[in-house]
N, C-alpha and C positions, 0 to 999 in steps of 0.2 A: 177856506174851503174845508168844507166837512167832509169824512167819510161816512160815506153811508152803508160800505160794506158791511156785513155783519162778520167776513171772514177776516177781517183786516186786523181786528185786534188781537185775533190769534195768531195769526202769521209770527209775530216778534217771538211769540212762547216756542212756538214750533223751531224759528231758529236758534235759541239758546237752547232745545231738546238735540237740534241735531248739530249744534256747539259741541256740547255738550258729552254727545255720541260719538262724535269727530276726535275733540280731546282724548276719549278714552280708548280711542279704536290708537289714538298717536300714542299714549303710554303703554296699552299694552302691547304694540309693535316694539316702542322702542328697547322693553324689559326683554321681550324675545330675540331684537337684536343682541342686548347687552348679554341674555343667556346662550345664545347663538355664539358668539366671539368669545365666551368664557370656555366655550364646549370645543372650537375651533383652538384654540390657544394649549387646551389641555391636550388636544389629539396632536397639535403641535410639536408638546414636548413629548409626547409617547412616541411619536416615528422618531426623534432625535435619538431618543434615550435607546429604540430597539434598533436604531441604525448604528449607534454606537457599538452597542452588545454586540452586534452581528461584525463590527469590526475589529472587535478583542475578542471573538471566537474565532475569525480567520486567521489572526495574527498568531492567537497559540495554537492554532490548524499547522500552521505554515512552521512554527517553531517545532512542535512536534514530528513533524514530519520529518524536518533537519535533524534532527536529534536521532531519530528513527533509523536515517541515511549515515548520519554520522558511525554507530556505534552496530548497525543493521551484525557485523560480524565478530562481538567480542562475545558471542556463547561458542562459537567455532573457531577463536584464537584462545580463551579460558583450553578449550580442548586439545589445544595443539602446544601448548605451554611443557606438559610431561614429557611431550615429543622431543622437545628443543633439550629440555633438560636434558634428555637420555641421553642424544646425542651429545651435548656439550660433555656429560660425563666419560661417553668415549673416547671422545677425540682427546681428553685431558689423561688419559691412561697410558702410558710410556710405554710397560715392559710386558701389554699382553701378546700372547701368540693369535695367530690370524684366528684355530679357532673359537676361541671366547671373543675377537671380534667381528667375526662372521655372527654368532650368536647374538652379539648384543644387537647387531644391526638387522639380525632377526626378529629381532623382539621392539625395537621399534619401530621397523616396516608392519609390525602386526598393529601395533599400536595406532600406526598414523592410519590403517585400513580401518580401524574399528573405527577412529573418529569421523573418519572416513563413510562410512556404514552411520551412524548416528544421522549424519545429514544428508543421509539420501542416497550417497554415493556408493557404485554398485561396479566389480571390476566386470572384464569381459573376458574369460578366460574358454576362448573354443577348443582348448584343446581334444582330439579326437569326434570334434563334431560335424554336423556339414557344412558346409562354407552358405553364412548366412550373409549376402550382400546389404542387407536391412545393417549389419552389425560388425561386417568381418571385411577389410581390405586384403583381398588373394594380391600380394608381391612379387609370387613364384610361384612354380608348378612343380613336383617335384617327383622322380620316381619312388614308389612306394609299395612296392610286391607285400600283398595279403591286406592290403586297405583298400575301402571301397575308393574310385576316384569321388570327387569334389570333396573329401573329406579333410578335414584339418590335420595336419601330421606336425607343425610344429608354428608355434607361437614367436613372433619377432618382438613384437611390444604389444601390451594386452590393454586393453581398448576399458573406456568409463562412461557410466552411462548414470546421469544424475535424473531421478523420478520417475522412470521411465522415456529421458531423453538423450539419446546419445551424444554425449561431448567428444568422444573420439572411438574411430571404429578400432579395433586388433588388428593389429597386422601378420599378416598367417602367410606361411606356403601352403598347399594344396597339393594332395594326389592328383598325378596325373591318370587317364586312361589307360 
């Protein structure tokens, strides 16, 4: 049997055309694959490698901070070093009289107050002022002829106040009415 089609003989061309087509549409898939997974592979190792990073930046985050916490007080012991001295040199003095040791121990209560001052720290000394409850514990009341009352007439222990925050109020008598 013959064909008699006249499209018949074409038909085979047409199917090695779209063979043909097919093969090339499957290479250049599979090169996109293959450039696909090389592109995947590379982003692969960039999140390891910045998940790493980010886990040796935490880690000397975390060491720094220790270190931070550790040491947070040796500019405020460095200053309190002369202090110690002074006194070690007092206490090592046999045959002063009280007062050149009254003195010395004036001159390092000035001293531990300056270093004192350096870091913030502020005394609270109300004497002759008005009893400021924000700053001042009234203990007593006390008669005081020619002072105004609520006013401070004498100081018990004098109060510190670190930045602006009170660490401890003064403890004060108070005129009475």
């Amino acid at each position: 049997m013959q064909n008699n089609d006249p499209q018949a003989p074409q038909a085979a061309p047409d199917a090695n055309a779209a063979d043909a087509a097919a093969q090339a549409d499957l290479a250049a898939l599979k090169a996109r694959v293959a450039e696909l997974e090389t592109s995947n592979t590379e982003l692969r190792e960039t999140v390891l490698r910045e998940k790493a990073e980010i886990e040796n930046q935490r880690r000397r985050l975390h060491r720094d901070l220790e270190q931070a916490r550790r040491f947070a007080n040796e500019k405020l012991l460095n200053e309190l070093l002369p202090v110690f001295d002074g006194l070690e040199s007092g206490l090592a003095v046999e045959t002063a009289d009280v007062a050149a040791m009254r003195e010395g121990l004036g001159l390092t209560l000035k001293s531990l107050l300056k270093v004192g001052e350096n870091h913030g720290l502020a005394q609270v000394d109300p004497l002759g002022q008005p009893l400021d409850p924000e700053r001042h514990h009234a203990v007593s009341m006390v008669e005081a002829p020619g002072t105004v009352a609520g006013t401070v007439v004498s100081v018990l222990q004098k109060g510190y106040v670190l930045n602006d925050r009170l660490l401890r109020p003064a403890l004060v008598a108070v005129a009475k009415d």
